[in-house]
C-alpha positions as CSV (number, residue, x, y, z in Angstrom):
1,X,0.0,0.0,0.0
2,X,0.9,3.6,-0.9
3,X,1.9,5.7,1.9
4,X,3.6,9.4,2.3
5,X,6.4,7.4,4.6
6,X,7.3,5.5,1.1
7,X,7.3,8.3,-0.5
8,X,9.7,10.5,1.6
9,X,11.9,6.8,2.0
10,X,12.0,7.0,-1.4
11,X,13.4,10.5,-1.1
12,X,16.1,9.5,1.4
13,X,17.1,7.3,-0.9
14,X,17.5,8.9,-4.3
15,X,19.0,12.1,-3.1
16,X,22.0,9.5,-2.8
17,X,21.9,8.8,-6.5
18,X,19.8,11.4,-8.3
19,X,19.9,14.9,-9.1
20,X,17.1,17.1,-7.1
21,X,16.0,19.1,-10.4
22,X,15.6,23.1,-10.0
23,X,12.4,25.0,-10.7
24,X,12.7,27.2,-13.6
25,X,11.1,30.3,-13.7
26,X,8.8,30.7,-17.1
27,X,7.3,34.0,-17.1
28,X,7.1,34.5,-20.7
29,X,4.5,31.8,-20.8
30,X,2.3,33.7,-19.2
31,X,3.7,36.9,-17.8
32,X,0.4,37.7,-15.6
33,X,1.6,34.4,-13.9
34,X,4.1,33.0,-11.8
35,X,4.9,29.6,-13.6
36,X,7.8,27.3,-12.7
37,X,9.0,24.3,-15.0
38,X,10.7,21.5,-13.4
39,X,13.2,20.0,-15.7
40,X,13.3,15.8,-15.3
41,X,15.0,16.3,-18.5
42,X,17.3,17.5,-16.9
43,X,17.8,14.3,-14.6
44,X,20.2,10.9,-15.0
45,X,19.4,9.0,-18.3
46,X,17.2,12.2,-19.7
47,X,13.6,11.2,-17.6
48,X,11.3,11.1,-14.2
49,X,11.3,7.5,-15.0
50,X,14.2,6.7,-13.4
51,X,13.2,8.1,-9.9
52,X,10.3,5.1,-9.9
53,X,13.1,2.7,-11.5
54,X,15.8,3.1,-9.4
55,X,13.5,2.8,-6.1
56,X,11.9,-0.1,-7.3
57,X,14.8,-2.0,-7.6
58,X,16.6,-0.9,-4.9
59,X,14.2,-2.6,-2.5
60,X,14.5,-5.7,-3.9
61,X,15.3,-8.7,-1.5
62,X,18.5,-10.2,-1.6
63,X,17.0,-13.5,-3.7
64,X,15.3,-10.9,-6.4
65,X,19.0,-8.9,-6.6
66,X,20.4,-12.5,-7.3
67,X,18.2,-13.3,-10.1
68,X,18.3,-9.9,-11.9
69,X,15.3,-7.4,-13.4
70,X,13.2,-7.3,-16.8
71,X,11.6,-4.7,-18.4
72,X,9.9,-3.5,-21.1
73,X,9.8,0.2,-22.8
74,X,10.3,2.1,-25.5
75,X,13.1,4.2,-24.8
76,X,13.0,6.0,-20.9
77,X,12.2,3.5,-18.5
78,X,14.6,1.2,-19.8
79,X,17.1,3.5,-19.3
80,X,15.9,4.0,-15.9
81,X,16.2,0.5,-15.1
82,X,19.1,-0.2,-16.4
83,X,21.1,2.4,-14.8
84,X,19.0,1.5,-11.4
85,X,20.0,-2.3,-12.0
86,X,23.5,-1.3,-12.3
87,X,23.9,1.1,-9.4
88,X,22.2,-1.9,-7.4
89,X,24.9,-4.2,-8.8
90,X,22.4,-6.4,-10.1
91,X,22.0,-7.4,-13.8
92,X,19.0,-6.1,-16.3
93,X,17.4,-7.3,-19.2
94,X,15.1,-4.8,-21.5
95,X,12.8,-5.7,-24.0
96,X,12.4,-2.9,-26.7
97,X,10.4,-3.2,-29.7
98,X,12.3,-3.3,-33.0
99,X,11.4,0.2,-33.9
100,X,12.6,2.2,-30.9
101,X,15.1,4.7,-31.8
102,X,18.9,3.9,-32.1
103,X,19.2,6.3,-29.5
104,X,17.7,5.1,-26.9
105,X,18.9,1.6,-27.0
106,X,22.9,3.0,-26.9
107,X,22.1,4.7,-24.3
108,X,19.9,1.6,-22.5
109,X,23.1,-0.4,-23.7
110,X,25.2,2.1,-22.0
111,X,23.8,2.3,-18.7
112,X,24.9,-1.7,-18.3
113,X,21.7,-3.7,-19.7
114,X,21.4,-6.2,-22.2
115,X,18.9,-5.4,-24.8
116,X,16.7,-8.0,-26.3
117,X,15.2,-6.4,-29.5
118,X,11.5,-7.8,-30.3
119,X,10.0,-7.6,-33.7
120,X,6.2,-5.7,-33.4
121,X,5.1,-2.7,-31.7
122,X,5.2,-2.1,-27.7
123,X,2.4,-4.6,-26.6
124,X,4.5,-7.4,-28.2
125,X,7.8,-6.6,-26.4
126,X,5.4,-6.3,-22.8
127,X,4.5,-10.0,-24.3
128,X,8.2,-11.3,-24.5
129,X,9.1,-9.7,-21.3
130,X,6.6,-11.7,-19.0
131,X,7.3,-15.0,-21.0
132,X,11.4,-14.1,-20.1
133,X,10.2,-13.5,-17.0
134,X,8.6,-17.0,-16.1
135,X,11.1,-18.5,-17.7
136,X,14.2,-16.8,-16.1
137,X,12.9,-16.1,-12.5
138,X,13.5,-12.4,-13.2
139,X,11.5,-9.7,-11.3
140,X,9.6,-7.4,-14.0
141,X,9.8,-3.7,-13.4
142,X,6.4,-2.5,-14.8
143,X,6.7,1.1,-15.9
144,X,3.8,2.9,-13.8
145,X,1.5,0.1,-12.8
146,X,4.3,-1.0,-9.0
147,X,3.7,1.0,-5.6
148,X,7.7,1.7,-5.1
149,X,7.7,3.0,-9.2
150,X,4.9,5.2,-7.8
151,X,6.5,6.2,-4.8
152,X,10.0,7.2,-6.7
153,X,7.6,9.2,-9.0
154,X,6.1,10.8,-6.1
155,X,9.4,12.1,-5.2
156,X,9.0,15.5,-7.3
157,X,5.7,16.0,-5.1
158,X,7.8,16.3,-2.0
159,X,10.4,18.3,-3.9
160,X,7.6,20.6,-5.7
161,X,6.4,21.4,-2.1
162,X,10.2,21.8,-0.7
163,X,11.0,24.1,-3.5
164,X,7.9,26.6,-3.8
165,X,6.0,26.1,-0.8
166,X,3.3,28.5,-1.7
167,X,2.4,26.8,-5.0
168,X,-1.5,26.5,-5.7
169,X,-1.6,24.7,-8.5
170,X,0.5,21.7,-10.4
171,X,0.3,20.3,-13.6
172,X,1.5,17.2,-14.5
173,X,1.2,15.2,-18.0
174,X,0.0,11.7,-18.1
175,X,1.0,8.7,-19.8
176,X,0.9,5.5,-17.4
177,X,-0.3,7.3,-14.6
178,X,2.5,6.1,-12.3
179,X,4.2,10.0,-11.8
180,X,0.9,11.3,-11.8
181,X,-0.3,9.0,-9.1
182,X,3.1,9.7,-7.3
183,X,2.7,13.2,-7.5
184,X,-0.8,13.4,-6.2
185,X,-0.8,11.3,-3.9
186,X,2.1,13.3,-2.1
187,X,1.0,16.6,-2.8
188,X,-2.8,15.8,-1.5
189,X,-1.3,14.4,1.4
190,X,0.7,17.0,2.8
191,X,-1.7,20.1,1.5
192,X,-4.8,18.8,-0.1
193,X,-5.5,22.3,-1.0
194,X,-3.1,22.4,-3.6
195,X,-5.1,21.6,-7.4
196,X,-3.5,18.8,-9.7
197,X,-4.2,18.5,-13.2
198,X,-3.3,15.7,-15.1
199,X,-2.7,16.6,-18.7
200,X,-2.4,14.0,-21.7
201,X,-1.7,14.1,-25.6
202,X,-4.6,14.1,-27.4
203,X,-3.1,11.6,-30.1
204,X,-2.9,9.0,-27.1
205,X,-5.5,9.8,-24.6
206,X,-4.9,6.8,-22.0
207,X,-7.1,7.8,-19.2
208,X,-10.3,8.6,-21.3
């Protein structure tokens, strides 16, 4: 179960590892408001995913460590586990579909994972990922749908709140759900006053 206490253990443990991104002042978007970006791009491997990656694996028993992660993605959560499977000292596996870019699977290969290509789109690399999974005794590292992903997610919540206290309002796009559900859930928590708006990509509308 999701609780704040994860959360801010998640906290104590990534401030180890990953960088606590600034808030960037963006007036020219609207110069009758005060609006702040924070940067994730800006973090290890280029995404927010590694926050829920990293803490994931981190609190893996000693038998799980043994046996080594899987994942699946198309580009930024499989960097995220791989450099989390590698700070942990632990070995990763990431299934990518055959058209991600070049791009992302150097820089996957990079951060010490091996990269099993999989002919298809997304939904058929998920597909080879479980059946690796069974078969190998890995532990999968789902991209939004884990409570510790969430809870390394929810991380930026406890930052947001850190860095401008007085915020009313925070905006947060949508894919998964697992940052938005991180970044909720921490921010209700701790001042359910503040508004949180999820925002999605018309082209791939998940939660409608």
């Amino acid at each position: 179960m999701l609780t704040l206490d994860k959360i801010y253990h998640a906290s104590f443990v990534l401030k180890e590892v990953l960088r606590r991104t600034d808030l960037i002042a963006a007036s020219q978007i609207a110069p009758d408001s005060s609006i702040f970006l924070k940067p994730e791009n800006l973090q290890l491997t280029g995404s927010f995913k590694v926050r829920g990656a990293y803490y994931k694996i981190s609190q893996l028993s000693d038998e799980e460590k043994a046996k080594g992660v899987i994942a699946c993605s198309a580009g930024n959560h499989a960097q995220g586990v791989a450099l989390g499977a590698t700070k942990n000292g632990i070995k990763s596996l990431i299934c990518l579909p055959s058209g991600a870019p070049i791009s992302k699977v150097e820089a996957t290969k990079k951060y010490g994972a091996e990269v099993c290509l999989v002919d298809g789109v997304y939904d058929d690399a998920y597909q080879k990922a479980l059946q690796l999974k069974e078969e190998k005794g890995y532990t999968f590292v789902h991209p939004f749908d884990d409570e510790n992903v969430i809870a390394g997610q929810g991380t930026i919540g406890i930052e947001l709140l850190d860095q401008l206290p007085d915020v009313d309002a925070v905006i947060v796009p949508v894919g998964g759900g697992g940052l938005i559900s991180g970044v909720a859930f921490a921010i209700k928590s701790l001042r359910p006053n503040i508004k949180v708006y999820g925002v999605q990509a018309s082209g791939a509308p998940s939660m409608v």
